[in-house]
Backbone bond lengths (Angstrom), bond angles and torsions (degrees), N, CA, C in turn:
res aa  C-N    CA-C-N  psi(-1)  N-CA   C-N-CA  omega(-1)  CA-C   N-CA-C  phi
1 X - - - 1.456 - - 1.530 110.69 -
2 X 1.176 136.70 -53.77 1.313 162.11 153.38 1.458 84.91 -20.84
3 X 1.143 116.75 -87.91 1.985 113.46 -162.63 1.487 123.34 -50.24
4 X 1.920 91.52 -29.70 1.550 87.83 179.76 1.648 117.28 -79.35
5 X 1.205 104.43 -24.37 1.614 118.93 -174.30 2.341 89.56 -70.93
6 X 0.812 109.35 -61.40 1.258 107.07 -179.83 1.635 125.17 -31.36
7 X 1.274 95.79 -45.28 1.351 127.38 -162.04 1.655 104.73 -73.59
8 X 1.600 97.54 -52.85 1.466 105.56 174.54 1.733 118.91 -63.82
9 X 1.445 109.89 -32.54 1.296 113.62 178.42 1.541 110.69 -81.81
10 X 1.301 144.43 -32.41 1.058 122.35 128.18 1.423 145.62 -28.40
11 X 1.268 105.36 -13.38 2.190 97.65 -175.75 1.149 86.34 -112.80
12 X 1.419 149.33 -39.45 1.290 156.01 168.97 1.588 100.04 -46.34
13 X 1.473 123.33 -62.37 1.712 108.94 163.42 1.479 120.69 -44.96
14 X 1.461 115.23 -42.78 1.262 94.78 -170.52 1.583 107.91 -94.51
15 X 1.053 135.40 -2.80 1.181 126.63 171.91 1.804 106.10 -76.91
16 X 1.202 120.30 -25.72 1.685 120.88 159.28 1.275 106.90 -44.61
17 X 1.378 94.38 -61.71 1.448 94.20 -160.53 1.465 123.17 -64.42
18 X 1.133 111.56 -18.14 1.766 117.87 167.22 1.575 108.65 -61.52
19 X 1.327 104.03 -63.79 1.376 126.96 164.70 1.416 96.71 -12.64
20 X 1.146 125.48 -89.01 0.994 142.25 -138.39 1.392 119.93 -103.56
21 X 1.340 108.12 -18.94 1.850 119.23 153.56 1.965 99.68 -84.11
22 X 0.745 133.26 -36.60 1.203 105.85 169.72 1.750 135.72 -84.70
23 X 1.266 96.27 -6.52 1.554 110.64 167.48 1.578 102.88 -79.75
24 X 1.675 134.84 -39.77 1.371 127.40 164.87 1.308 112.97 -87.76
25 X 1.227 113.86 59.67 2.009 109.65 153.99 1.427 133.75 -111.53
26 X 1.401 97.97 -2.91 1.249 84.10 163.54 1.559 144.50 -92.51
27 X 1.394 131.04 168.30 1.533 119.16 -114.86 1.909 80.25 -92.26
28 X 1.082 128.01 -19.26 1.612 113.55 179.67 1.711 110.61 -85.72
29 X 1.112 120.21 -13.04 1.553 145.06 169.28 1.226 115.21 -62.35
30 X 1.813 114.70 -66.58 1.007 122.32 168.63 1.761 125.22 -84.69
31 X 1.500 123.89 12.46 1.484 141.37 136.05 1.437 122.37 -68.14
32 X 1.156 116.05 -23.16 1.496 137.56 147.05 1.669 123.99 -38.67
33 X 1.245 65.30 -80.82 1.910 99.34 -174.11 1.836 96.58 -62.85
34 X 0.910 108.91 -58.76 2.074 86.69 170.66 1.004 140.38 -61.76
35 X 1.541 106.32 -11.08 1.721 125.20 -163.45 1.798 75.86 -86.81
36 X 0.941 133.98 -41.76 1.868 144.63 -134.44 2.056 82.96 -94.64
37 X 1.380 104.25 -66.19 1.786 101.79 169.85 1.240 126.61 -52.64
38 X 1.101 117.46 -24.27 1.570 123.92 178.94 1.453 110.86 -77.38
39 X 1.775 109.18 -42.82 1.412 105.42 179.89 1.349 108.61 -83.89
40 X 1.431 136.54 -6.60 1.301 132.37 162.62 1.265 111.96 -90.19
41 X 1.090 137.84 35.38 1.171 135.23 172.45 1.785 129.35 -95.57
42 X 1.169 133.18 146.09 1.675 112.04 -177.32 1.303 121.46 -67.81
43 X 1.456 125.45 -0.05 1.455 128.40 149.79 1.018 110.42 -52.75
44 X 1.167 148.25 -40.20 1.505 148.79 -134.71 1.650 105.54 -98.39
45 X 1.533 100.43 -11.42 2.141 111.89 176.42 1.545 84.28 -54.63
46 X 1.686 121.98 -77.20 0.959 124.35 -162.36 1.613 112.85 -25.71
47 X 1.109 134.12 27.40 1.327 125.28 170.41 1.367 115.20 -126.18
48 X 1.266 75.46 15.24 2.086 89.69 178.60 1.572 123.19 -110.89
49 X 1.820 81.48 -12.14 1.799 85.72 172.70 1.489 118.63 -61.87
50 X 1.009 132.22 -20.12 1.272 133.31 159.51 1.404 123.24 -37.83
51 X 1.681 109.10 -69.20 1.446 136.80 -163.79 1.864 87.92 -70.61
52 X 1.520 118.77 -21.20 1.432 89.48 -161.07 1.808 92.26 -96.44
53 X 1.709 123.83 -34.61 1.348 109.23 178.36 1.537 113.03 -67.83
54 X 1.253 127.53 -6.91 1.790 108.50 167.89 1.530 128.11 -93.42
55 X 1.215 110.88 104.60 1.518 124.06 -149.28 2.004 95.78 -48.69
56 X 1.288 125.43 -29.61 1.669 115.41 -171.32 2.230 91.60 -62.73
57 X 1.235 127.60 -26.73 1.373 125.11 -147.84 1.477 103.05 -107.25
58 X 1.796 101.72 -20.28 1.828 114.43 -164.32 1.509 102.39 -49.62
59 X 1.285 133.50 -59.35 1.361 127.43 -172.34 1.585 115.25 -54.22
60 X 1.144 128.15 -44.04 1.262 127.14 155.57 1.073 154.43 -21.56
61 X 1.436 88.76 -53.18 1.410 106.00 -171.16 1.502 108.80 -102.72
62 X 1.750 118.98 -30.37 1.370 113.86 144.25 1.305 133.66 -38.39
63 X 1.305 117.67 -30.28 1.177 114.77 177.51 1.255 147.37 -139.37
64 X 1.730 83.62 30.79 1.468 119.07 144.97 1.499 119.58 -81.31
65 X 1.610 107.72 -43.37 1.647 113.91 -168.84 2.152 90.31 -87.69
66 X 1.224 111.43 23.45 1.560 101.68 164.01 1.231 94.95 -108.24
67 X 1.533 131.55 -32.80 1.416 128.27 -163.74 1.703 93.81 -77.53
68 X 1.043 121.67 -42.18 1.281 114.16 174.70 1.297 126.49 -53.03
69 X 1.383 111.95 -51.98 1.749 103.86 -165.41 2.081 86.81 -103.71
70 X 1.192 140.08 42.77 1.431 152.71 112.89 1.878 103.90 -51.14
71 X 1.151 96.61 -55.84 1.412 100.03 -160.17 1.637 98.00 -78.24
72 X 1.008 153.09 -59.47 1.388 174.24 -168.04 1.735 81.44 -47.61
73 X 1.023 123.23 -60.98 1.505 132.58 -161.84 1.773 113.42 -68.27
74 X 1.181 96.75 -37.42 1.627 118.97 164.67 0.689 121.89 -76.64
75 X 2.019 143.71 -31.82 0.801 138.54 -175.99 1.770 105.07 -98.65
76 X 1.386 130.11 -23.22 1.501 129.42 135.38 1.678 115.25 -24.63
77 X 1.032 99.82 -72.00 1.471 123.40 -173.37 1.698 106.23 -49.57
78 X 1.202 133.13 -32.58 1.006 133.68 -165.96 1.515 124.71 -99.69
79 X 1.613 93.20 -26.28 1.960 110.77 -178.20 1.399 83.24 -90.01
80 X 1.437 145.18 -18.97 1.320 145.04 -164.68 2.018 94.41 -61.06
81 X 1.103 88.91 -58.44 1.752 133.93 -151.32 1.833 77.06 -68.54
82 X 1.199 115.05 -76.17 1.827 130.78 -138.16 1.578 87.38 -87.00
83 X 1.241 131.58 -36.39 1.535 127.59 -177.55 1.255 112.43 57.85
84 X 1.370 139.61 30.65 1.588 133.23 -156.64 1.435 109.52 -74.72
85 X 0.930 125.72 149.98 2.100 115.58 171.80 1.441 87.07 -100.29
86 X 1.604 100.80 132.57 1.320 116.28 156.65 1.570 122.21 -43.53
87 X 1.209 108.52 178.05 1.590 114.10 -175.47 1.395 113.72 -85.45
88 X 1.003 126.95 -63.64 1.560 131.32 168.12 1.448 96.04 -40.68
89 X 1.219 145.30 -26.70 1.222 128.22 -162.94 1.420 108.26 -108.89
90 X 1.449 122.36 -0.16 1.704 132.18 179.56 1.248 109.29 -134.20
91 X 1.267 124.29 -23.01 1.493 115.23 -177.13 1.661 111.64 -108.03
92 X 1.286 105.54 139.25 2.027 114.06 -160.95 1.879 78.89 -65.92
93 X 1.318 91.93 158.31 1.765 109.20 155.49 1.761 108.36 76.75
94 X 1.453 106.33 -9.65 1.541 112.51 -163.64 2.108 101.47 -95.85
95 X 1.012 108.54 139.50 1.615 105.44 162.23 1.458 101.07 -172.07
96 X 1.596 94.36 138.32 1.516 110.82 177.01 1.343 103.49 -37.32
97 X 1.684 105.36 150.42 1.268 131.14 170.30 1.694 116.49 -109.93
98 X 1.347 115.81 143.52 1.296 125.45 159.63 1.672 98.34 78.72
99 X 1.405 126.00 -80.35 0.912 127.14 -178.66 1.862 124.74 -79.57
100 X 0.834 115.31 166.05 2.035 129.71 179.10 2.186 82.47 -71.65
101 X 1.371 101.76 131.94 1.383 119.86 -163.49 1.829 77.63 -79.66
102 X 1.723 90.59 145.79 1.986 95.43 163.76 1.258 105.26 -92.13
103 X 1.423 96.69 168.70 1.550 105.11 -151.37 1.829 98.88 -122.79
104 X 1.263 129.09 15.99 1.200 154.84 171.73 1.806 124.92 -103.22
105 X 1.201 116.85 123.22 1.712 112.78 -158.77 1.115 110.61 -32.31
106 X 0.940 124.67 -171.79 1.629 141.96 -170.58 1.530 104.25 -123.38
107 X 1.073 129.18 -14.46 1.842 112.84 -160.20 1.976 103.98 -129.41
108 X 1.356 108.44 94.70 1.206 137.27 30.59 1.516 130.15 -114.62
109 X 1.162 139.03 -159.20 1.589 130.34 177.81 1.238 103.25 -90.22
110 X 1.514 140.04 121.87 1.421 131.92 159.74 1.446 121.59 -58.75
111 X 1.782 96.37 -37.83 1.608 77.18 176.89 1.580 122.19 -81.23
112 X 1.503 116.39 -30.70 1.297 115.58 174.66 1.930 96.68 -48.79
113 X 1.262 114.20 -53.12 1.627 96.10 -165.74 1.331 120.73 -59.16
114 X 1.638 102.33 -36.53 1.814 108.09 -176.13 1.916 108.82 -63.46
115 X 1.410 99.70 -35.67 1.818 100.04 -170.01 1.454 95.91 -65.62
116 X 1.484 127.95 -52.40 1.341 126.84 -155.09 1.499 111.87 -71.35
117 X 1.548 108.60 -32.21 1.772 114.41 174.93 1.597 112.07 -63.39
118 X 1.542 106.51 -26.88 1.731 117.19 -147.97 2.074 60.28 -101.27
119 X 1.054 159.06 -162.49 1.301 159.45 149.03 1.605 96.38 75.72
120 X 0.907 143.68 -68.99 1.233 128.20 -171.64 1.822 98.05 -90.67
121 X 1.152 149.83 -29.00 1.604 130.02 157.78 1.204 106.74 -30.97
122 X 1.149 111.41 -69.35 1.689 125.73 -153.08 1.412 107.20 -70.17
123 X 1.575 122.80 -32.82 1.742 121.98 -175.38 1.916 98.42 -81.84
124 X 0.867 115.08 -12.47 1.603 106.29 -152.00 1.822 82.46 -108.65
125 X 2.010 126.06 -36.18 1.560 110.98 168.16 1.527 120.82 -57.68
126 X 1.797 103.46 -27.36 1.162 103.47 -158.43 1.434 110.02 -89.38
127 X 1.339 118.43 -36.82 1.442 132.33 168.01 1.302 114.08 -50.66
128 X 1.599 131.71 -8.93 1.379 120.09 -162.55 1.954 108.77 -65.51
129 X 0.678 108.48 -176.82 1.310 107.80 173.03 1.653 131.93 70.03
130 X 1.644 89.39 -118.29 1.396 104.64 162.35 1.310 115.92 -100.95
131 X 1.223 122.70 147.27 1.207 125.99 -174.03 1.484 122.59 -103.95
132 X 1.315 123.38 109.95 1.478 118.95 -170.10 1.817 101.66 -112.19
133 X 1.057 112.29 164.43 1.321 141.96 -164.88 1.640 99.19 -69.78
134 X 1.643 128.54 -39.86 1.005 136.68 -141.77 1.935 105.07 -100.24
135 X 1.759 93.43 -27.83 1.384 118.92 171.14 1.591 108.12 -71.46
136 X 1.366 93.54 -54.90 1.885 98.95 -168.10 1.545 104.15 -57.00
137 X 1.325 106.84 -40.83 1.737 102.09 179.48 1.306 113.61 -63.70
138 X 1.206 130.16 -53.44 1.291 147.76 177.98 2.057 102.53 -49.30
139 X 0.978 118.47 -68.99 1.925 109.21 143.56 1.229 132.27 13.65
140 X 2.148 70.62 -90.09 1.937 84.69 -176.56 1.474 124.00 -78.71
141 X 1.619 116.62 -6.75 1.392 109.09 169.76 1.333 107.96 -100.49
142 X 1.240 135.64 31.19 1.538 145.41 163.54 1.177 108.67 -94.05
143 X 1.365 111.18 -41.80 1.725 123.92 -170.46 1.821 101.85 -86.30
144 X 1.437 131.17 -29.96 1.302 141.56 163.74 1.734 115.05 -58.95
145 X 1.522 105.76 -36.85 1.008 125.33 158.45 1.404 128.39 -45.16
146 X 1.472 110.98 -52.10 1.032 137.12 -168.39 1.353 124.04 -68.60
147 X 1.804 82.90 -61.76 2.075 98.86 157.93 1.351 117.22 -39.82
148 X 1.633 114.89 -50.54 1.086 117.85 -179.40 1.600 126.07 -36.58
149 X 1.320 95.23 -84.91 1.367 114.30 173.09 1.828 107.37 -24.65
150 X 1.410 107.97 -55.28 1.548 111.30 -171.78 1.073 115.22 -60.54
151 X 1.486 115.79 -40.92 1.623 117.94 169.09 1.493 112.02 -73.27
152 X 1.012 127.38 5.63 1.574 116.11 -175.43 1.696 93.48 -96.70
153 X 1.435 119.34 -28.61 1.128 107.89 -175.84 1.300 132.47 -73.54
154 X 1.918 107.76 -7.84 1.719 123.95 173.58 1.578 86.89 -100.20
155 X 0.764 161.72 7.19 1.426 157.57 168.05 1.339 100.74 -74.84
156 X 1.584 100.62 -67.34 1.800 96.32 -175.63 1.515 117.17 -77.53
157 X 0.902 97.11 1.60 1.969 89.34 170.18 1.487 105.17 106.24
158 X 1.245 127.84 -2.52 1.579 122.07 -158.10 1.792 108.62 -104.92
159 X 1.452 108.83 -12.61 1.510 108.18 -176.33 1.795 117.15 -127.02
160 X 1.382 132.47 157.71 0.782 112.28 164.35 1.822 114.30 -96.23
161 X 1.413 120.42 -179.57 1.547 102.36 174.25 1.464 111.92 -59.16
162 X 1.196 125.08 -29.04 1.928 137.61 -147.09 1.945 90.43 -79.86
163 X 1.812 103.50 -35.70 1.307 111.15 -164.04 1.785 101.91 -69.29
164 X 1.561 108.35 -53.45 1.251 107.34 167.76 1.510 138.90 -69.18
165 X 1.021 95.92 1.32 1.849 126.82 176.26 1.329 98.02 -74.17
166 X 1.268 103.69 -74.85 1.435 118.52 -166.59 1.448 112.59 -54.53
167 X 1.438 110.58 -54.67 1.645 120.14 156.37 1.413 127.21 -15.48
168 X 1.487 93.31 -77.80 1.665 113.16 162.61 1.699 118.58 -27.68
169 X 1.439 102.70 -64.57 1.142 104.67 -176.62 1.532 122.97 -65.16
170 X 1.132 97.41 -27.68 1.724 99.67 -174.32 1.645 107.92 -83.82
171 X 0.916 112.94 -39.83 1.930 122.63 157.13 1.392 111.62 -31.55
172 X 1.249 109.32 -78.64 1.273 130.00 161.60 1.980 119.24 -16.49
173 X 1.181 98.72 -60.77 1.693 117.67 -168.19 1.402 88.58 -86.06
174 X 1.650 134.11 -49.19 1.705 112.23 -162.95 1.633 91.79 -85.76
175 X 1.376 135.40 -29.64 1.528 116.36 -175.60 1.565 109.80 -85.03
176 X 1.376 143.29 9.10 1.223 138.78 150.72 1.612 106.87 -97.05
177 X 1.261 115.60 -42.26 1.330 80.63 167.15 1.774 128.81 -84.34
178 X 1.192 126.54 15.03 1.625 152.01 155.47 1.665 83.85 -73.42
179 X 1.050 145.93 -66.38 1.699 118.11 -157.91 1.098 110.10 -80.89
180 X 1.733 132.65 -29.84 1.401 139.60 177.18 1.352 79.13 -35.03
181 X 1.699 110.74 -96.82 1.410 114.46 -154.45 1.727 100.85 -43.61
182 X 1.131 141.26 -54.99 1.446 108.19 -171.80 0.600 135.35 -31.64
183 X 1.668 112.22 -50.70 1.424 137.67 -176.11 1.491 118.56 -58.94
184 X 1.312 117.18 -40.18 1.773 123.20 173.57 1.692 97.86 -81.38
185 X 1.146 132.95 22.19 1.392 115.56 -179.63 1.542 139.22 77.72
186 X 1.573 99.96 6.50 1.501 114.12 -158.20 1.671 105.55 -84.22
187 X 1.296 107.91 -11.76 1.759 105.28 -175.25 1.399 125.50 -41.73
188 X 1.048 124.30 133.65 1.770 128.06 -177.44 1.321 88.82 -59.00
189 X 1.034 163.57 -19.15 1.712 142.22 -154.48 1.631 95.40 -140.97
190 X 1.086 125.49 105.12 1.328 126.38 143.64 1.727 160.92 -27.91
């Protein structure tokens, strides 16, 4: 029972994922969709070196870029474990787009996990308290952000939905619990 239920939730992923890689192909869609991978990418920390040498931002940004490479480490840890073959690399007719295909499992998405941790840290520090209008927006286009990025990665051929699902979720769980501890004071940097 177990194998068949497995089995089915696999063809059901990849039949999404057709779905839904062939609804994003076209060429201003998928100019989109790289601009969205590029900014989810682990190059993109480097924009924190800033926030981490100015001592008013240092706690922050330490421990944001811990919630990040937590997650980076987990999501290693997990394609280690799950071994999935990407899509371009199992399904006939499929091949990465835009970018040189990675050559590392597919299950779960790093970038879906890194955007959604870096997206839920930052909505759940900023939300503390009182809640203003200017925060909540600032939130919800982190988390739009976020989607983004995840869908750019079934666009180009490199994820399935289940991969960015899973991503999502685990982002999600290590960057709220990354602000808990901010929030009680627990940050390595002071």
């Amino acid at each position: 029972m177990h194998v068949i239920l497995v089995a089915v939730v696999i063809e059901l992923d990849a039949r999404v994922f057709r779905a839904l890689h062939d609804a994003m192909s076209g060429s201003l869609v998928l100019a989109a969709m790289a601009l969205f991978t590029a900014l989810g990418s682990g190059w993109s920390m480097l924009g924190l070196a800033p926030l981490v040498a100015a001592p008013r931002t240092r706690r922050f940004a330490v421990a944001l870029l811990t919630v990040l490479t937590t997650t980076s480490l987990a999501v290693v840890a997990i394609k280690l474990v799950v071994r999935r073959v990407r899509p371009y690399a199992s399904l006939p007719g499929i091949h990465a787009r835009v970018f040189a295909a990675p050559t590392d499992f597919s299950f779960p998405s790093g970038h879906a996990a890194g955007s959604f941790a870096f997206a839920t840290f930052v909505a759940l520090v900023l939300l503390r308290g009182e809640l203003r209008l200017s925060r909540m927006l600032i939130a919800f286009v982190l988390y739009v952000l976020a989607a983004g990025i995840a869908l750019s990665r079934v666009a180009l051929g490199v994820h399935f939905p289940g991969d960015i699902a899973a991503g999502a979720a685990l982002g999600v769980v290590v960057g709220g619990a990354g602000a808990l501890v901010y929030r009680k004071g627990l940050a390595i940097v002071g």
